[in-house]
DRENTI-437338 format. One record per residue (C-alpha): residue number from 1; x, y, z. Coordinates in steps of 0.05 Angstrom, whole numbers. Example, Ala and Ser with C-alpha at 12.3 -4.5 7.8 and 13.67 -1.06 7.14 Angstrom:
2
seq  east  north  up
1  246  -90  156
2  273  -21  143
***
This chain:
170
seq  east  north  up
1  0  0  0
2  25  66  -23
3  27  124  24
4  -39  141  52
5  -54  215  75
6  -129  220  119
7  -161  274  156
8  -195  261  219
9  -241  314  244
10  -216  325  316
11  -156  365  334
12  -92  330  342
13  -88  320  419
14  -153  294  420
15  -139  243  364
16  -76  219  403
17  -119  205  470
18  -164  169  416
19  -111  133  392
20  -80  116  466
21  -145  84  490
22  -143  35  439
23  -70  24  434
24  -29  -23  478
25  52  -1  482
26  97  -43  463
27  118  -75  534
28  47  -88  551
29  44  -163  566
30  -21  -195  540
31  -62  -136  511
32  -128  -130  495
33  -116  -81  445
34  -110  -96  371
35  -63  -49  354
36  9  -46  389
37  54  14  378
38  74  90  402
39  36  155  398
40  72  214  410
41  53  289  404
42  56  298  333
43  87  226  306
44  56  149  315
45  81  81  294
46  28  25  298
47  36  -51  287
48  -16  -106  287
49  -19  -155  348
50  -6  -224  328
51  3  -290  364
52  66  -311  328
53  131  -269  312
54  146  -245  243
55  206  -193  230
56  172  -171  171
57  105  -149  198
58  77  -93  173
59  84  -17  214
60  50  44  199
61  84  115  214
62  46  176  205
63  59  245  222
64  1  294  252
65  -14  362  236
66  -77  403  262
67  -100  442  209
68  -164  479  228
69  -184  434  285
70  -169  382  236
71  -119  331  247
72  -75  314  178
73  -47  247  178
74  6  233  126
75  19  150  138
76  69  99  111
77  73  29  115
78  139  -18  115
79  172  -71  159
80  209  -34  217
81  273  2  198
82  320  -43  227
83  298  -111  199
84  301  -72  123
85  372  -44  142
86  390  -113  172
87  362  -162  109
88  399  -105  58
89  468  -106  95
90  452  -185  101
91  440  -192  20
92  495  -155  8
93  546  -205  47
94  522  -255  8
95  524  -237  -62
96  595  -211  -41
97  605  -286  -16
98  577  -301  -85
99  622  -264  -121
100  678  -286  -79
101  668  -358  -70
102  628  -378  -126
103  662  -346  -173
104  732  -375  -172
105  698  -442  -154
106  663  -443  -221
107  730  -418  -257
108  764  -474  -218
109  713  -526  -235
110  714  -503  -305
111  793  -516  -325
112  798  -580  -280
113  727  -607  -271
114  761  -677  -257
115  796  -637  -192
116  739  -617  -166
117  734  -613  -85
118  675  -625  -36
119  708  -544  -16
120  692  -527  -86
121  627  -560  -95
122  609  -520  -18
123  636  -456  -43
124  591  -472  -111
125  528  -488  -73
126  528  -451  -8
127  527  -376  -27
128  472  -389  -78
129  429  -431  -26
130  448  -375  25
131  407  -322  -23
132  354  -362  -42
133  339  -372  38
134  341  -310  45
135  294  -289  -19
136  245  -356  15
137  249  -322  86
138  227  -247  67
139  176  -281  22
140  138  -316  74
141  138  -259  120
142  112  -215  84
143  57  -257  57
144  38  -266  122
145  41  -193  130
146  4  -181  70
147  -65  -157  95
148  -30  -116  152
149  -26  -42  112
150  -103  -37  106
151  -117  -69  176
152  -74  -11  209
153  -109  33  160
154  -182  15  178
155  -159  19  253
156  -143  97  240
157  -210  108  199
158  -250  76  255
159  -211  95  312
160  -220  178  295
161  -268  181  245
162  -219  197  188
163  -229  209  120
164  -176  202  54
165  -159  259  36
166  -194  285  -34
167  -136  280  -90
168  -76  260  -43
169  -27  214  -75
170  19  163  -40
***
């Protein structure tokens, strides 16, 4: 889901106590909440409760502004920070071990196929495994995040009452 800008019709402190009544922090044991996350003056990030664990769940950050007793909410949705920093540095050691393994393996197994060692064939097979793992593992959690973005969403519209805004564009 594309960035998503609404307009709730209450003024900004009144949509955060809104907000905080239906909200559970994020070192609240057992919630009855829904939604887990922080709401601060002008700034909230929101994730859905789950049973399970999944690194790639789904957050929403928005910013508030009051506008004429309005409250402007200009949302985005994406796995947390971290994990996105984490999987690209993590991607990138790989296809460097790719590059660097696999690569003079495969020129190795090309002039003397018959010398081929189990350390070639592992330097051959590893990195490539390594990435596809990796590709498998982001895959799965975010199809299991997939319906997340307009859950959090819907939570905002019914929580304050707020509208899309006419003509805004992710």
């Amino acid at each position: 889901m594309p960035a998503l800008h609404l307009i709730a019709p209450h003024p900004r402190e009144e949509c955060r106590r809104l907000l905080l009544a239906r909200t559970d922090t994020p070192l609240t044991l057992r919630g009855a909440n829904p939604v887990i996350g922080r709401i601060g003056p002008a700034r909230l990030r929101l994730h859905k409760r789950i049973a399970y664990r999944n690194s790639f769940q789904t957050f929403l950050v928005a910013d508030m502004a009051e506008r004429g007793g309005q409250t402007h909410l200009h949302c985005r949705f994406a796995p947390h920070l971290l994990v996105i920093a984490f999987m690209a540095a993590w991607f990138a050691a790989v296809i460097a071990a790719v590059v660097l393994m696999s690569g003079p393996a495969l020129v190795a197994l090309a002039d003397a196929p018959h010398a081929a060692t189990s350390s070639t064939w592992l330097a051959l097979l590893v990195p490539p495994a390594m990435l596809a793992f990796g590709a498998g593992l982001v895959t799965l959690g975010r199809h299991l995040a997939r319906d997340e973005a307009r859950f959090l969403a819907d939570f905002l519209r019914t929580t304050l009452g707020a509208r899309e805004q006419p003509g805004a564009t992710g």
